[in-house]
Phi, psi and omega in degrees: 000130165255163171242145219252155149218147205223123167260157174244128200244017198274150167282168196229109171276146025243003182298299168085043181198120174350143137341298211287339191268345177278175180266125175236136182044055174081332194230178184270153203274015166277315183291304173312299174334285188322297173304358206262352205232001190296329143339310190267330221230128149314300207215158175223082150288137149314101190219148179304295164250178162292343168302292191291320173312315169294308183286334178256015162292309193060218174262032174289145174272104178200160176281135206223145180247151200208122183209137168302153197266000167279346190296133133205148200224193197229180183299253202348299180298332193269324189286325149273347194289292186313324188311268199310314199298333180311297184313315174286297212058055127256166161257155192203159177227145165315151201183137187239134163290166202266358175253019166309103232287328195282316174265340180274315161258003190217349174260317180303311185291121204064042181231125168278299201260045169236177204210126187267139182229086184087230191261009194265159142214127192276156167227169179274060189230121196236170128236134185224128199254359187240029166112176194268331167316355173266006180290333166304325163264010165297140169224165188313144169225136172254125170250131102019108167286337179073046162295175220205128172259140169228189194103208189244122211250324189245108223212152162264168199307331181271068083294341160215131163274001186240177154294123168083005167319291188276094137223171168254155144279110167264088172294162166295322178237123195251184181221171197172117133279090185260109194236030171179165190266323163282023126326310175308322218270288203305304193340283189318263217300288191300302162291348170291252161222028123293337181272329174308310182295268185338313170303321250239330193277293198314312144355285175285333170280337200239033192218087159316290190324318196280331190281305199285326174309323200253339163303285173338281198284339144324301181278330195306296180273022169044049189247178161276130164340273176338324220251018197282163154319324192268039156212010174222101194271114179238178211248268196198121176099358197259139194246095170261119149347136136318337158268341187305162202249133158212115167277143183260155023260133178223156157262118153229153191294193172265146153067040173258176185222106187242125184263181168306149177067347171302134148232155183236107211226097192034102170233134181249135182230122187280197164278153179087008173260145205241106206221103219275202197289126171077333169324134180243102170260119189227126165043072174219157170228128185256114174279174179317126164114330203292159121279103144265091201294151216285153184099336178323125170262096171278172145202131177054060199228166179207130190239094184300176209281136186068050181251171178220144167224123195258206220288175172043033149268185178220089147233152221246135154029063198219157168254152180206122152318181188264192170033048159258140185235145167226139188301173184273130170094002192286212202183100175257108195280178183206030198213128169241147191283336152296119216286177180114162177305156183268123154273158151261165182252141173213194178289329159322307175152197176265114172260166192274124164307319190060027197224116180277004160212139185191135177277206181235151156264152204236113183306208167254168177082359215264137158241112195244126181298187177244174195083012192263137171230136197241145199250165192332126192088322188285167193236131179233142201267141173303131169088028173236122128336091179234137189234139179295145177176147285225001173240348176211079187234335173237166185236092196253011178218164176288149196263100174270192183296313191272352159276359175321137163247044161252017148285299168343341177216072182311335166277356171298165160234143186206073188310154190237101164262005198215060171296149159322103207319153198053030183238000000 
């Protein structure tokens, strides 16, 4: 089968770089794609549009898988998709019911490029088996994501006025359209590895076999149920304390370093990583390369490659670009005290999040001093410089580029690797 890619060249703030080029789960999300699809697929090409795409394809016949380059999606989703769309040899396109508790709370919002049809919402994922000429007759194939409601139900009364606020959908089968860095947030985290924990319990409660394999191997290596090999996956090269606590399901990469006293609780850890003494990581993804110097607290944070957070900081539900530093003691909040929904800044302007806690993004390239506290949401632009300091120690509005304060010092070098498209 071959497969089409339809690129999307739009930046993504506070990054100042495509989808396809950021990191979803450790890896760039050109690179997921590929690997989630390589089972299916021969050959592959590339084209700017669909326009271009139709003409130099022409009416060739061959079966073709047709997907945007912004998209992400899991095994499970590609693998019934493909399954039902074989069995007809139709062409057909992906499609979600628009009250899908999963696509209905955590996809549709801040999302531009999906398209409602009835009760539908198509997204830009086609199969087509007799060639792209066949995309005018595509028709919706509706998948089920099988979401799952979790979250934090026993909470105090002023943080939810109802039964059921603070919760997430987590589905089996995700979707992702990403047009905004808290996409990057649900992909890693909601959809990630929190939805991975939630799969990974349901697995186990309703597979005996798969239950008694991991009892079995718990006594066998004298662990705690969690901490067994089969639910803490580690890579080559990795130096773990003995005190440290690591619950699965974790992943950690080669050539890591874990110190005294850390824990670790469904986490993905890349490789070349240094996650130093009291460090608290919970539902998190650490990329290749990161530091953590001790005492550092993640909880729901996703840390793209080569960042360093050094000791005694807190984030909370935050993206942090690669080749980024944040300073000691800093403070990412993720909660406001005044009830309502969280905004974001997107191209539009500021949209409702659909999310009553949420933390800030940080760009790639960025130096953030220590002492800082940034309230909910806000955004610092890749390649910005912030020193704390009695007139800008909390950070209540988003940071651009041309507020960096390493214009203050034209003789300092700082380089600008992530200008703003067309720029």
């Amino acid at each position: 089968m071959r497969r089409i890619i339809l690129s999307d060249p739009s930046f993504i703030h506070p990054f100042n770089e495509p989808a396809r080029d950021l990191r979803v789960h450790n890896k760039p999300l050109w690179l997921w794609q590929r690997d989630i699809l390589s089972p299916y697929v021969n050959e592959e090409r590339e084209y700017p549009t669909w326009q271009i795409a139709q003409k130099v394809e022409g009416s060739e016949i061959v079966e073709v898988f047709v997907h945007r380059d912004n998209l992400f999606f899991n095994e499970a989703l590609i693998e019934e998709f493909l399954e039902k769309a074989r069995s007809g040899r139709k062409p057909v396109r992906l499609a979600f019911h628009k009250d899908d508790p999963a696509i209905a709370a955590h996809v549709i919002p801040l999302t531009r490029g999906l398209f409602l049809q009835d009760d539908l919402v198509l997204t830009d994922i086609w199969y087509l088996p007799q060639g792209v000429s066949q995309s005018v007759i595509a028709t919706p194939l509706r998948i089920d994501s099988e979401a799952k409601e979790r979250g934090y139900y026993f909470v105090p009364p002023y943080m939810a006025t109802h039964f059921g606020d603070l919760v997430y959908q987590l589905p089996r089968k995700a979707f992702v359209a990403i047009e905004s860095w808290v996409h990057i947030f649900i992909v890693d985290i909601l959809f990630g590895v929190f939805a991975r924990g939630i799969n990974k319990e349901a697995q186990i409660n309703q597979d005996w076999v798969y239950k008694l394999k991991i009892l079995g191997k718990s006594l066998l290596e004298q662990k705690q149920t969690l901490s067994c090999s089969e639910l803490v996956k580690i890579g080559k090269n990795v130096a773990i304390d003995p005190s440290a606590v690591i619950h699965g399901p974790t992943t950690i990469g080669d050539n890591v370093r874990i110190e005294a006293g850390v824990v670790i609780d469904n986490c993905i850890i890349g490789s070349n990583v240094t996650i130093s003494q009291g460090c608290q990581l919970m539902l998190s993804v650490i990329g290749d390369g990161c530091f953590l110097p001790f005492r550092a607290a993640l909880f729901m944070t996703t840390l793209m490659e080569n960042t360093s957070i050094a000791q005694n900081t807190c984030l909370q539900l935050c993206v942090i670009g690669r080749d980024s530093f944040v300073g000691a003691g800093t403070t990412f909040t993720d909660y406001n005290v005044l009830p309502g929904m969280i905004r974001a800044e997107t191209k539009g302007g500021l949209e409702d999040t659909n999310l009553k806690i949420l933390g800030s993004c940080v760009g790639h390239h960025c130096r953030l001093t220590s002492g800082l506290i940034l309230y909910p949401a806000r955004t610092v632009e890749s390649d910005v410089v912030l020193i704390a300091s009695d007139e800008r120690r909390f950070i209540h509005k988003s940071v651009p580029y041309e507020q960096s304060d390493h214009h203050q010092f034209p003789h300092k070098e700082h380089p600008r690797l992530y200008p703003r498209q067309g720029e």
